[in-house]
N, C-alpha and C positions, 0 to 999 in steps of 0.2 A: 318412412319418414323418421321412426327413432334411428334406423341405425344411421342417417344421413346426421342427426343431430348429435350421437354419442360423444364422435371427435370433437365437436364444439366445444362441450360442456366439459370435458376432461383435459384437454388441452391448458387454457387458464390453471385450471389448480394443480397439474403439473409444474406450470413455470411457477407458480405462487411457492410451490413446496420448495422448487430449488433455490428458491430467496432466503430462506431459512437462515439465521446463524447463529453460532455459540455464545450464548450470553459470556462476556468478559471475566463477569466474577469469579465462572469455575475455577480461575487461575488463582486467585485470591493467593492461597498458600502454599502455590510455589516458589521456590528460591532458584539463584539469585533474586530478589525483587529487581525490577528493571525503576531507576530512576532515569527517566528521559532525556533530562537537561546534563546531569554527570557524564551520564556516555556520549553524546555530543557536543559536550565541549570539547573542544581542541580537533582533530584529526580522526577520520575514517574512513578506511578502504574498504568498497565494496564487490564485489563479484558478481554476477547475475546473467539472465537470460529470459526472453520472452520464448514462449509456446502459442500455439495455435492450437485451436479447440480439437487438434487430432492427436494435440502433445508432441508436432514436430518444430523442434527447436527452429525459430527461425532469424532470432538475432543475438545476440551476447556480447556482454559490456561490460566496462570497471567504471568505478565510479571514486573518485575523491571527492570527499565532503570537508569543508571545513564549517568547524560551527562553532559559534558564538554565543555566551548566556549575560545576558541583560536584566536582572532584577525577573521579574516572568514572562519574560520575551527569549526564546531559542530562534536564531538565525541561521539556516543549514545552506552554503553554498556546494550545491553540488555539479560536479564537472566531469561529465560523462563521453567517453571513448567508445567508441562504438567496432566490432569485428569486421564493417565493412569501411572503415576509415574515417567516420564521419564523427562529428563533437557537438554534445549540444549543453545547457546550461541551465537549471533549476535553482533559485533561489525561496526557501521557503522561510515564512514568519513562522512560529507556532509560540501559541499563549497559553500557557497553564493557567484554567479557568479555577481549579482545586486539584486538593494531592490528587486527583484520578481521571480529571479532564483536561481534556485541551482542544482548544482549536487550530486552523491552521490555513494559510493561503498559498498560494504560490501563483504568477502569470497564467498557469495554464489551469488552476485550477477554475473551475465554474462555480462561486460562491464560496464557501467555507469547508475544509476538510472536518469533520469531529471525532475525537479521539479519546480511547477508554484504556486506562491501564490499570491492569489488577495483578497483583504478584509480580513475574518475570514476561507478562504478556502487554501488548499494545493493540487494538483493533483500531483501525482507523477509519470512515467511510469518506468518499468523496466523490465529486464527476470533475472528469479531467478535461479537456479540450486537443483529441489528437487529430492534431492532422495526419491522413493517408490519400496521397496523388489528387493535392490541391484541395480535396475537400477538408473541412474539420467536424470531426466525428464526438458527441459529449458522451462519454464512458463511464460508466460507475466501476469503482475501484472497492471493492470488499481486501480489504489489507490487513495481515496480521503478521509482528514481529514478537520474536520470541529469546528472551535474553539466556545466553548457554552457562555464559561466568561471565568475570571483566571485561574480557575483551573482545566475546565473539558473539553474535545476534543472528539469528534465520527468521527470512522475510517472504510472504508469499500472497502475493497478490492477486484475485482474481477478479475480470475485465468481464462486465458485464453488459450488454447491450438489450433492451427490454426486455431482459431475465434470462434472454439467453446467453452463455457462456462463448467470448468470445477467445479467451485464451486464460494464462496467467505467468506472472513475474515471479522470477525465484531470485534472492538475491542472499548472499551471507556477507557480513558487515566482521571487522575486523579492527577496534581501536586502538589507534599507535600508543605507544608508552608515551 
């Protein structure tokens, strides 16, 4: 009977461990500091690609962003191209709640994104709303962008689905002059 009950009991605090994440602050004092709203004003290409939980690539995309700063209001209209010819269209609000918080919505989001910036770092969490072959799937999004200098940022996003690891987004961002 124990060894029928081991997997039970150890299963749970496996998935629990890999919940786990880096508190924000350790970034505190590194440089460039990332201010949010400067780098997304005006113009942003991005690069990216989704993985599957074996790490085989299985879509890849650019993205143009245009973004807009409103007193503490950032508006990110982003306009996504996709490898297999297909477009789709993200419009996010995000609010700077304080220098280090922000929140954030978008159509697909499920409730409110939250978001922590310390140094050159951004963690973001959310549950998105994907649809995959008619169904809509709510995802947790564990997100971290990481500012390199002015004009270039690395994005890595991982997809969680009741704590198992369903893939992740790697994106690099690139702000026009």
């Amino acid at each position: 009977m124990r060894r029928w009950l081991t997997p039970w009991l150890i299963a749970p605090l496996l998935a629990l461990c890999g919940c786990a994440s880096v508190d924000p602050q350790v970034y505190q004092a590194e440089q460039p500091t990332l201010d949010l709203f400067r780098y997304f004003d005006g113009t942003v290409d991005a690069w990216g690609y989704f993985s599957d939980r074996s790490g085989q690539v299985v879509k890849r995309f650019k993205v143009v962003i245009q973004g807009r700063v409103q007193g503490d209001v950032l508006t990110l209209e982003e306009d996504f191209n996709y490898s297999d010819g297909s477009t789709s269209r993200r419009v996010w609000t995000i609010t700077r709640q304080n220098a280090n918080s922000f929140i954030g919505t978008a159509s697909d989001v499920v409730g409110q994104a939250s978001g922590q910036r310390y140094g050159n770092a951004l963690h973001w969490t959310y549950v998105m709303a994907l649809p995959v072959d008619g169904t809509t799937y709510h995802v947790d999004f564990d997100d971290w962008m990481y500012l390199q200098d002015d004009t270039v940022m690395l994005n890595k996003s991982v997809m969680r689905k009741f704590g198992f690891t369903l893939g992740e987004v790697i994106l690099s961002f690139r702000k026009r002059p």
